[in-house]
N, C-alpha and C positions, 0 to 999 in steps of 0.2 A: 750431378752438378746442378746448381739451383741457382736463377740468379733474385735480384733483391724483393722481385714481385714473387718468388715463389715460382716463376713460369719454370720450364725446363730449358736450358743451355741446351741445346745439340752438341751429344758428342763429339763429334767433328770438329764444332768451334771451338774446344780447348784443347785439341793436340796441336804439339809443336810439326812442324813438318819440312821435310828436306825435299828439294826438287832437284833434275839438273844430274851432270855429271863434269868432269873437268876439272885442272888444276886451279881455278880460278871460282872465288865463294864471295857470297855477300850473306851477312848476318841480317836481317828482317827485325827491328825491333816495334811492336803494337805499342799503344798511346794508354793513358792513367785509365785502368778502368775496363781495359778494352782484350780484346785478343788477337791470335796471328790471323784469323782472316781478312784481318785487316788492309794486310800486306800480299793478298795470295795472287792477285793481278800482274803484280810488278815481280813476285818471286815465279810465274808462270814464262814471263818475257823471258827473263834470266835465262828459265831454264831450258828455254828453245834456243838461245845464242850464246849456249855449251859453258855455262856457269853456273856453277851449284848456290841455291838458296836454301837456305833456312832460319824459320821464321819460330823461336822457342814462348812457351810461356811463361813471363816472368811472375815472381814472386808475389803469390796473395793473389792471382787473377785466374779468372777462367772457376772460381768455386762460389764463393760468397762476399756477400763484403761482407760478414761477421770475419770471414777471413785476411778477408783486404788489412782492416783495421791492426792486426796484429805484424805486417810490415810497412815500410818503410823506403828511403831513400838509400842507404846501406843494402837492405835485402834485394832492389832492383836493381844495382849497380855492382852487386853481387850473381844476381841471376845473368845480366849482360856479357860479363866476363869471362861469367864458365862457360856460355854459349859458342862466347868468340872461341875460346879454346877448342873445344869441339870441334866448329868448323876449322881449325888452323889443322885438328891431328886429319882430315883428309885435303885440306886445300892450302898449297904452300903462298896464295897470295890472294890476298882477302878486302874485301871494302864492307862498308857498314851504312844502313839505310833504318829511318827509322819516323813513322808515324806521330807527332806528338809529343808525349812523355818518351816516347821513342826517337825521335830526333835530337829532345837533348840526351838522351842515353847515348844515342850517335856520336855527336861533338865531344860527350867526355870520356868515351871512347879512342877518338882521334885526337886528344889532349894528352891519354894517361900510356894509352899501347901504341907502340911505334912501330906494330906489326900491320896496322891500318894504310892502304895505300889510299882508298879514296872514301867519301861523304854525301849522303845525301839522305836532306834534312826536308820532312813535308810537316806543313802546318807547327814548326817546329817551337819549341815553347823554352821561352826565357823570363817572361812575366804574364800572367796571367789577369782577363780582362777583368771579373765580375769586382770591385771595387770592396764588396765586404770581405773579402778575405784579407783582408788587412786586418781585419779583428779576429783572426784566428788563433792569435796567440795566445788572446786574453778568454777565448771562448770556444774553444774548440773543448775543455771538457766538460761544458755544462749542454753543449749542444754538437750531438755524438754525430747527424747525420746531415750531407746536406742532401738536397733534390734540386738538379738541375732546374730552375724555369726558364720562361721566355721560349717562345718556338724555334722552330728547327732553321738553319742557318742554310739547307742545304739548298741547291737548283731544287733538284729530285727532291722532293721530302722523301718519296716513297723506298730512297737508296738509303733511307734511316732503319729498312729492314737486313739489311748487310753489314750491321753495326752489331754484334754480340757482344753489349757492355753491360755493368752494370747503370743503372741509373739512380740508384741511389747510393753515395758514398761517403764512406768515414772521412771526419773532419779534422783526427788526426791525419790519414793519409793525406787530404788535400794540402794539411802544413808539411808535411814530408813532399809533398810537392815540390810546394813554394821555396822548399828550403834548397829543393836539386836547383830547379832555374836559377837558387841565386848562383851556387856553386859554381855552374858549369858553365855562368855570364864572366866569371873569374878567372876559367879557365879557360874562354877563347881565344888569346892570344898563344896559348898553347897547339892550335890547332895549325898546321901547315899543311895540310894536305889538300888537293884540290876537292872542291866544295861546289857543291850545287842544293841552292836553296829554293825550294817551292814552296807557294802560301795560297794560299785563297784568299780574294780579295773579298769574297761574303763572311769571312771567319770569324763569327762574333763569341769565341771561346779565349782564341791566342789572336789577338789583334794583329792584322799584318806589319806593325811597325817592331813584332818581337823580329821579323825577319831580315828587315835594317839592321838592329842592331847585329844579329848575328854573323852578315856580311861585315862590318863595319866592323867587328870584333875582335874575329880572324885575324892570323899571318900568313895564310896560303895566298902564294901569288896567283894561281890560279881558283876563281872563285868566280860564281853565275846569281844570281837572281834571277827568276823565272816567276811573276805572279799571273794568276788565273783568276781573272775579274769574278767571274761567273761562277766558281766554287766557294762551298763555305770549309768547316774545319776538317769536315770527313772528306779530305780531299783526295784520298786513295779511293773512293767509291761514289764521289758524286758525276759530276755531267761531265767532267773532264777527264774523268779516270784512263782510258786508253792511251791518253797525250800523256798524261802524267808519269804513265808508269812506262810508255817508251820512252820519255825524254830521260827516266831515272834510269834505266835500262843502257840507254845509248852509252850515258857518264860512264857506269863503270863498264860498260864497253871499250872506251875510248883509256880509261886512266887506269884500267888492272892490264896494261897488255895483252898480247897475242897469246891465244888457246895451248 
């Protein structure tokens, strides 16, 4: 596995991984770009308070972006579904948590499968900040790659090393992006399930006002807001990570029932 510098992925960071034992699972979905370590904190808690996690690698990620660029918004909302499946043939009741591109894979999730009992959405993305992607439609094939700029968002800068992303990525995928957020801003009135939203309020990727609207969006009458001043986007691993991933921990504690 190689990512877009050519450095070497660690194996490790591109396997899916199951924790945990119990009738009771949460799916783990990683953010655009990114992998399940992302998640391996919050699916650690889980698995100490007798709930199976697992955390799959979605579609085009975890190899190149030469490979990225060949899926899509279909192929990640494809890879989420089989996963769910999976965990449902061992865990008859199940919630969905999810990083980023992985939080709105969450909600449409909790829109589309009514096998979802609960939600929890970090850093979760329905429009995205950097303002030129607005021109992606009209130039996304004359200008194949982008490169994130602007420095790192995070407390930690140095929890940018517990990030196995790529950093450089196809301009088709970032509109296959933009195209899920709009989707699954459509589909929030779909969601009823109790919801807990986390954001970082340093987030200079997914503006904390995507996590407004997503509260605002919903039909679950049970619903949280939770932002953490002092984190940026990589909110599963920056300065607040152990609060984050108990408080995600606690929810579907409290909203998947008894062991």
């Amino acid at each position: 596995m190689i990512d877009n510098h050519r450095r070497p992925i660690p194996e490790w960071a591109v396997q899916p991984f199951w924790l945990g034992e119990g009738r009771r699972g949460v799916l783990l979905l990683h953010g655009f770009a990114g992998t399940p370590p992302e998640l391996r904190r919050l699916g650690e808690w889980l698995a100490a308070h007798g709930i199976v996690a697992h955390a799959p690698l979605l579609a085009g990620h975890g190899t190149s972006p030469e490979e990225m660029a060949r899926t899509g918004l279909r192929d990640w909302v494809r890879s989420a579904d089989a996963a769910l499946d999976r965990l449902l043939e061992r865990c008859p009741v199940v919630g969905v948590a999810g990083q980023s591109m992985g939080g709105t894979l969450a909600l449409h999730l909790a829109a589309t499968r009514p096998e979802v009992r609960a939600v929890v959405t970090q850093a979760g993305m329905l429009r995205l900040s950097d303002w030129r992607l607005r021109l992606l439609p009209a130039l996304h094939r004359l200008v194949r790659w982008h490169t994130p700029s602007g420095g790192v968002d995070l407390y930690l800068p140095d929890r940018l090393a517990d990030l196995h992303n790529y950093s450089r990525r196809p301009t088709s995928a970032l509109l296959e992006l933009v195209r899920l957020g709009r989707l699954v801003e459509r589909e929030l009135p779909a969601v009823t399930q109790p919801l807990l939203v986390l954001h970082g309020g340093r987030d200079g990727v997914v503006a904390p006002a995507n996590a407004d609207r997503i509260v605002g969006g919903v039909s679950s009458p049970v619903r949280r807001l939770q932002r953490f001043e002092r984190s940026g986007h990589g909110l599963s691993v920056d300065v607040d990570r152990d609060e984050v991933a108990a408080l995600a921990g606690s929810w579907f504690e409290e909203h998947l029932g008894p062991r």
